[in-house]
N, C-alpha and C positions, 0 to 999 in steps of 0.2 A: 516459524518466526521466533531466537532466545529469549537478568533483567533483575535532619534530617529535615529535615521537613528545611525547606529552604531560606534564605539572609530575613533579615529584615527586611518588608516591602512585598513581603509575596503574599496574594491575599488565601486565607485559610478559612472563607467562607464562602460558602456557595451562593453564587450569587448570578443572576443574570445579565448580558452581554447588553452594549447599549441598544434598545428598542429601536427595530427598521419597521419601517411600514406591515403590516400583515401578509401573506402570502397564501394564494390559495392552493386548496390538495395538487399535489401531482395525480397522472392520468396515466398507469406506467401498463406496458403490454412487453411478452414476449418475442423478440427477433428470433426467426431462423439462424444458424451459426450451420457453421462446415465442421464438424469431426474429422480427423483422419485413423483415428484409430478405432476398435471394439471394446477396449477395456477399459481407459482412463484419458478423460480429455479434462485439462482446467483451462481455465482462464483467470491469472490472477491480477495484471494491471492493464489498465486503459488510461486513455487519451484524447479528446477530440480539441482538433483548430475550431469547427462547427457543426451544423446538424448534419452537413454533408460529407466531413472528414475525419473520421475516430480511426484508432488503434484500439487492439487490444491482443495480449501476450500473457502464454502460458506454456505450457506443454503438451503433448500427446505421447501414449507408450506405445512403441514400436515392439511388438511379440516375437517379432525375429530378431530385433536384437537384444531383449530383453530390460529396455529400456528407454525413460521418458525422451522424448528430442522438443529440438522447439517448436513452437506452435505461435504464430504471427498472423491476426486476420485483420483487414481492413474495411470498414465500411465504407461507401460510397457515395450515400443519399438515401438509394434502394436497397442495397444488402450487404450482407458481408461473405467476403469473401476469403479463403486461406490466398494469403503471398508467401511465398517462397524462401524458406527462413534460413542460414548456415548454423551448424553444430561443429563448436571445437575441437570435439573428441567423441571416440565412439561409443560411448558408454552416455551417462547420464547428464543431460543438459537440459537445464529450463532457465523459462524466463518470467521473472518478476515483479517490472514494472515496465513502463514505457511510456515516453513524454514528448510532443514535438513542439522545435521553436520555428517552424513553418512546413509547408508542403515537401520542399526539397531538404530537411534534415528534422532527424529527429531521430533516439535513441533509444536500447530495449536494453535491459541488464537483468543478472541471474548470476546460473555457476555452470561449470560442465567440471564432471569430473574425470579420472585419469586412470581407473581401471574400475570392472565390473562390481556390483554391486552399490548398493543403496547408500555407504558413505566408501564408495571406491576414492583411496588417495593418490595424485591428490585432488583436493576439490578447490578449483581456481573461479577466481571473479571472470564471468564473462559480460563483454557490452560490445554491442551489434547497431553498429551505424544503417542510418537511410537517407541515400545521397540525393530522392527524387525518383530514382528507377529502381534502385534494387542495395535490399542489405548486406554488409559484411562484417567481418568480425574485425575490431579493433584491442591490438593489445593494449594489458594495463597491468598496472605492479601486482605481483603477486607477493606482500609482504609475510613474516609468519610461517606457521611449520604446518602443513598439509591441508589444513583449510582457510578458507576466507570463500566469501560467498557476498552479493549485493541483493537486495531487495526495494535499494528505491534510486529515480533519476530523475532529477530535474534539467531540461535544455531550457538555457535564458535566452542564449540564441546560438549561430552555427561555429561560435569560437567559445560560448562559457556555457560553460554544462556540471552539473554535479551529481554524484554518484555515492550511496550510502549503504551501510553493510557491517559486517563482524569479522573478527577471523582469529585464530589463535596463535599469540605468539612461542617462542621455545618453550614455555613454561604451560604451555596448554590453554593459559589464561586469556580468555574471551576477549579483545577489544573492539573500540568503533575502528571502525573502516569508513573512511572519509579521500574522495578520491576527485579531481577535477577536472576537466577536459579545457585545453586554451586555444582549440583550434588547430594543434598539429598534433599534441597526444597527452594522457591522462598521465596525472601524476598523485602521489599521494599526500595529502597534509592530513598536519598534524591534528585531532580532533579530541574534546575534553572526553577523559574514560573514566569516571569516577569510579564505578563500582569494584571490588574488591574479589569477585567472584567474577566479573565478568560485566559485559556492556556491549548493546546490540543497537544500531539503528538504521530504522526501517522505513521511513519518510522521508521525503527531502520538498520543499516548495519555497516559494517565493517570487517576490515583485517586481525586483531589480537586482543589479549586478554585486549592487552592495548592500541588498535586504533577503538573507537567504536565512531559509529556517532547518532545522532537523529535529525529528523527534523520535524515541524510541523505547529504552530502559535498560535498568544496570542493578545486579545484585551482590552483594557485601556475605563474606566468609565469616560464617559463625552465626548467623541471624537466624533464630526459629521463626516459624509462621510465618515468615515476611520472603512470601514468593517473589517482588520485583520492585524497584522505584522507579514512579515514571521521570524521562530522560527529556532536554527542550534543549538546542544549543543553536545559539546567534552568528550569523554569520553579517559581518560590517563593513566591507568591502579591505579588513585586515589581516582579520584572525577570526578566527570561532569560540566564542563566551559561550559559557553553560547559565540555562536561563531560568530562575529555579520555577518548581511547580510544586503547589500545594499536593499531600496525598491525602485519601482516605482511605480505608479498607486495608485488608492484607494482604495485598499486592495489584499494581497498577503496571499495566504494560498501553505502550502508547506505539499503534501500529498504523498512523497516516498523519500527514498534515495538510491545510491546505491556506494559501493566503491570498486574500484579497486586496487588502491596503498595507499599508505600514501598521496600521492601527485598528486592520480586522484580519487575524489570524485564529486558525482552527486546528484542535488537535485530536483525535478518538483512538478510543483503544476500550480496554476493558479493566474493571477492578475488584478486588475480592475473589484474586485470584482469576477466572474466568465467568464468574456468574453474571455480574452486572455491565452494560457499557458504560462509559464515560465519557464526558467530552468535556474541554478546555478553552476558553477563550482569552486570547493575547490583545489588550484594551491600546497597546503603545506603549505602557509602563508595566504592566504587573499580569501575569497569568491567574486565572482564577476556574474553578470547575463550574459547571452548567450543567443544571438535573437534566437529563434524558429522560426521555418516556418513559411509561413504566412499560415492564415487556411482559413479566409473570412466567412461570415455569423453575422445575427446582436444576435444569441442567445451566450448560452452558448458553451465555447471552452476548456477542461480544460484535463491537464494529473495526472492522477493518480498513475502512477506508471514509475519503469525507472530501468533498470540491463544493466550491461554489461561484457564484458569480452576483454581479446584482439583484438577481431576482431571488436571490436565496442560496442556503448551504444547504447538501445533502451528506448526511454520514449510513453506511451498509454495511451490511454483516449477517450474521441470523442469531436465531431465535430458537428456545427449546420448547417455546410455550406450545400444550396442546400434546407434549411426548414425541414431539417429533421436528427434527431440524429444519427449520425452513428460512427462504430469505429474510431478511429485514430492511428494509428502509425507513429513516428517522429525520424530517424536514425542520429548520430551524423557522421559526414562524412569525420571527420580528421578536417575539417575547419568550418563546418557550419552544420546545422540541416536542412535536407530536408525529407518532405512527402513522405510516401511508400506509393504505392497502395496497398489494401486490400480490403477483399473480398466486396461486399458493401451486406447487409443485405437489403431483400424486406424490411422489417416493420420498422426495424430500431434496432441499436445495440448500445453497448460501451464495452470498454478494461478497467478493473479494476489495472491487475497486469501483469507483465511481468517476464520471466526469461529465462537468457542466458544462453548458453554452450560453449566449445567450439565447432570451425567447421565453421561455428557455426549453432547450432540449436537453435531456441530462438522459447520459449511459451506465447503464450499470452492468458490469462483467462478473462471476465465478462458473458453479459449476452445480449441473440437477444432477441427480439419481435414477435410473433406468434400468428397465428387462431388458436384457439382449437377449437377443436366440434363441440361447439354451436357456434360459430362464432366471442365471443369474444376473446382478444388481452391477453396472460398471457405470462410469464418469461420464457427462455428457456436459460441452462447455454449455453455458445459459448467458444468453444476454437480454438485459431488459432496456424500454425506450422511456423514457419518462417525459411529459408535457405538460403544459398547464403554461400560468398568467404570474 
């Protein structure tokens, strides 16, 4: 995942989101998942219509050919199961998020790249349509000099879809990657790139055709200690505005969004570089940051993802507390953000991506840590179920 202080109007206190009813613990368990590989399985984005219908997409590495392919499971009600994913090249392909705007469509996006090894060039944006029966690969611009890559996709429905990412142009310089789907093929607009150094994003969500959000971050040439500024840009059914955000710390990376109304949107990532999570709430007028839980531990602490629905927001990621990486899940609680307990993984685990339902059921996807065989430590995908009132 790549990365002042904003106009007048942007609030530079921390402050809490307007007060929703209270909400009680989630009640979260481990699902069974399908591996296809021995060495390294993730799961990085999910999805669900309902308690009955999720996504969830990532990778698996293929030993034979020395390299990640994609990796697409669906749940059902009862389980999950691997569906049948395409790769565009024979070398290195994953997939990094995935959203659907019903049964019969919905979208996965990532990169595949274009000869062996870990940054074989070149490395192109891949998105992988689902027509109802079965996925394929759809092309899209490949703007920039050898890389570009997506990491987030919103479907609003089976003609507007939006797609977000990085890539480098001739000058090697990082920008956003802002890409659209109109129902017959993806095209790329224009997206604000402030950063000077470069500018990555990594979220995309929204309510409507004309209320779409992104968020992500961008870093400036010459700047000590200031790993990242977190990134917010509006989308109005014309253009894309840059929407400013308070910072703290030294350096804020903003890796999910999610949005409920026009005037409840959600943003997490991490700050202080990677020690602390963060989270942002968008009131309708002005961004403001929201204390997260405490988490404790001197490594890294970071969320990567964040959905919600009526019944509540859940933001996921892990945790270092205890010496050892483990998932995290963090419930917004009508007033405040508090830790759920979940399951804790022997070897050690993290939560990539979340997704709510009503109910509510809420999915959580990344990836545990395991003995294989012979005794060492490889990838195993992990998903969690979460319940409650």
């Amino acid at each position: 995942m790549l990365r002042i202080l904003g106009a007048a109007g942007t609030s530079l206190v921390l402050v809490a989101a307007a007060a929703a009813p209270a909400q009680a613990a989630t009640s979260w368990t481990v699902l069974s998942t399908s591996d296809r590989g021995t060495v390294a399985n993730e799961l990085y984005g999910s999805a669900a219509l309902s308690a009955s219908s999720a996504w969830a997409v990532g990778s698996w590495y293929d030993t034979g050919r020395a390299a990640p392919r994609t990796l697409i499971e669906r749940w059902n009600g009862t389980s999950w199961s691997t569906v049948t994913s395409p790769n565009a090249t024979d070398y290195y392909n994953e997939l990094r998020d995935v959203d659907a705007a019903s049964a019969s469509s919905a979208w996965a996006v990532g990169y595949a790249n274009g000869s062996p090894g870990v940054n074989g060039a070149p490395r192109n944006a891949l998105a992988l349509r689902w027509n109802g029966t079965s996925w394929s690969a759809v092309a899209t611009p490949q703007p920039g000099t050898n890389f570009r890559q997506l990491y987030g996709v919103k479907a609003v429905s089976a003609t507007d879809a939006w797609a977000v990412g990085w890539y480098y142009d001739s000058s090697l310089h990082g920008e956003a990657l802002m890409l659209h789907w109109n129902g017959t093929a993806w095209t790329q607009v224009t997206a604000p790139d402030p950063g000077t150094s470069g500018t990555s994003l990594e979220g995309v969500a929204g309510t409507a055709a004309n209320d779409i959000w992104a968020v992500g971050y961008y870093s400036n040439t010459g700047e000590k200690g200031v790993l990242a500024h977190p990134l917010a840009v509006h989308y109005n059914g014309v253009s894309w505005v840059r929407s400013p955000l308070p910072e703290s710390g030294t350096g804020t990376f903003l890796h999910s969004v999610t949005a409920l109304s026009a005037t409840d949107v959600w943003a997490v990532g991490s700050k202080n570089g990677y020690a602390t999570p963060v989270a942002y709430h968008w009131n309708g007028s002005v961004w403001s940051e929201v204390p997260t839980a405490p988490v404790g531990g001197a490594g890294n602490n970071i969320l990567y993802g964040v959905s919600g629905t009526a019944s509540g927001v859940w933001a996921v990621g892990y945790s270092s507390a205890g010496g050892r990486t483990q998932p995290m899940v963090q419930r917004w609680s009508g007033t405040a953000f508090t830790n759920e307990t979940v399951p804790r993984q022997e070897i050690g685990g993290l939560l990539y991506s979340v997704a709510a339902t009503a109910g509510p059921t809420v999915f959580a996807a990344g990836t545990r840590w395991d003995l294989n065989d012979s005794g060492s430590i490889s990838d195993r995908t992990l998903s969690m179920r979460g319940s409650g009132s």
